[in-house]
Kinemage of the C-alpha trace (Angstrom):
@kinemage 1
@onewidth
@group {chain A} dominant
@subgroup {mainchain}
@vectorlist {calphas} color= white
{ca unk a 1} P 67.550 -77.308 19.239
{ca unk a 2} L 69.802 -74.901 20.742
{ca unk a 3} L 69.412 -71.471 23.424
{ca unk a 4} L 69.829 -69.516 20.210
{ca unk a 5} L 66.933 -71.086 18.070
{ca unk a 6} L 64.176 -70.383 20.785
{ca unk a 7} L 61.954 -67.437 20.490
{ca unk a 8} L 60.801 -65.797 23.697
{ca unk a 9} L 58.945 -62.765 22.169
{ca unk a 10} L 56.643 -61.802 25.442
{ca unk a 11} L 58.510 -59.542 27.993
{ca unk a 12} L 57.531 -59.015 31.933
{ca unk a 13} L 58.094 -54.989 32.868
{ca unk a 14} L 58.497 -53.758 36.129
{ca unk a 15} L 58.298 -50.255 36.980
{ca unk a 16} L 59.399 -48.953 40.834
{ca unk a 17} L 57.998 -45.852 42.825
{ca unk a 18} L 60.967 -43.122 40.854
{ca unk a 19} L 59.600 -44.531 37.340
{ca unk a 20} L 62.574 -46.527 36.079
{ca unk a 21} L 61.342 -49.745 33.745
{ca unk a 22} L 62.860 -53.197 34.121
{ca unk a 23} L 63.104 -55.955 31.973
{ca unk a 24} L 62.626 -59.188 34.548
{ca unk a 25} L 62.398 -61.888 32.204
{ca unk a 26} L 61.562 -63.236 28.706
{ca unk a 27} L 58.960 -65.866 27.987
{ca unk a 28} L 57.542 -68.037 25.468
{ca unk a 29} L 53.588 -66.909 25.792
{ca unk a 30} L 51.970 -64.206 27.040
{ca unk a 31} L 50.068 -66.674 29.140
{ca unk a 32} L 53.313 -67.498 30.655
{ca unk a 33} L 54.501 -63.621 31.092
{ca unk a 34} L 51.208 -62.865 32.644
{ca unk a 35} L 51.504 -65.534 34.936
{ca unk a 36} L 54.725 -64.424 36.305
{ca unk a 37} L 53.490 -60.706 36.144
{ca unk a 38} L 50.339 -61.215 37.994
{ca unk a 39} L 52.544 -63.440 40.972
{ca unk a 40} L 54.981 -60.691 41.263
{ca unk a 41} L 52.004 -57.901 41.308
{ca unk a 42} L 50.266 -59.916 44.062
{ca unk a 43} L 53.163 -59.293 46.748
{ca unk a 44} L 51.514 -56.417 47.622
{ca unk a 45} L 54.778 -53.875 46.473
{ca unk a 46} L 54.539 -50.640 45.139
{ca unk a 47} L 55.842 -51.784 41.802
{ca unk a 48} L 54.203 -52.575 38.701
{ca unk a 49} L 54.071 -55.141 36.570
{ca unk a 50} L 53.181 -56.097 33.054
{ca unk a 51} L 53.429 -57.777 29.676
{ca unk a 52} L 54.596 -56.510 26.584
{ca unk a 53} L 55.320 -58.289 23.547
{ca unk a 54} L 59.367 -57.602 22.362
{ca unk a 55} L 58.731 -55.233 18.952
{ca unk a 56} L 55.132 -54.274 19.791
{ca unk a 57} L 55.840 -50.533 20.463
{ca unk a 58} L 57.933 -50.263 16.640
{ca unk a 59} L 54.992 -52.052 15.369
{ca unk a 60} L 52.869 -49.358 16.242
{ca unk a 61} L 54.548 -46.736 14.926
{ca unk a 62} L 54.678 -47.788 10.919
């Protein structure tokens, strides 16, 4: 299997104290994302962190 066969659908969002949304990394679960969202989150920053799933907003809109 190569980098270009694996699917890593689940996305980790961070959003700082102006608003602006950043991607911060792709994962294979959204038990994995939420993992890394909830260890970032618990550094006590201002950000905020959280898991969306890569096509989930488009879905929503049909």
């Amino acid at each position: 299997m190569n980098d270009s066969t694996v699917t890593l659908p689940w996305l980790v969002i961070r959003q700082d104290d102006s608003g602006n949304r950043y991607s911060v990394g792709r994962y294979a679960t959204r038990a994995e994302a939420q993992k890394i969202a909830d260890s970032l989150d618990s550094r006590g920053h201002k950000q905020l962190y959280w898991v969306e799933r890569i096509g989930q907003a488009g879905e929503d809109q049909a």
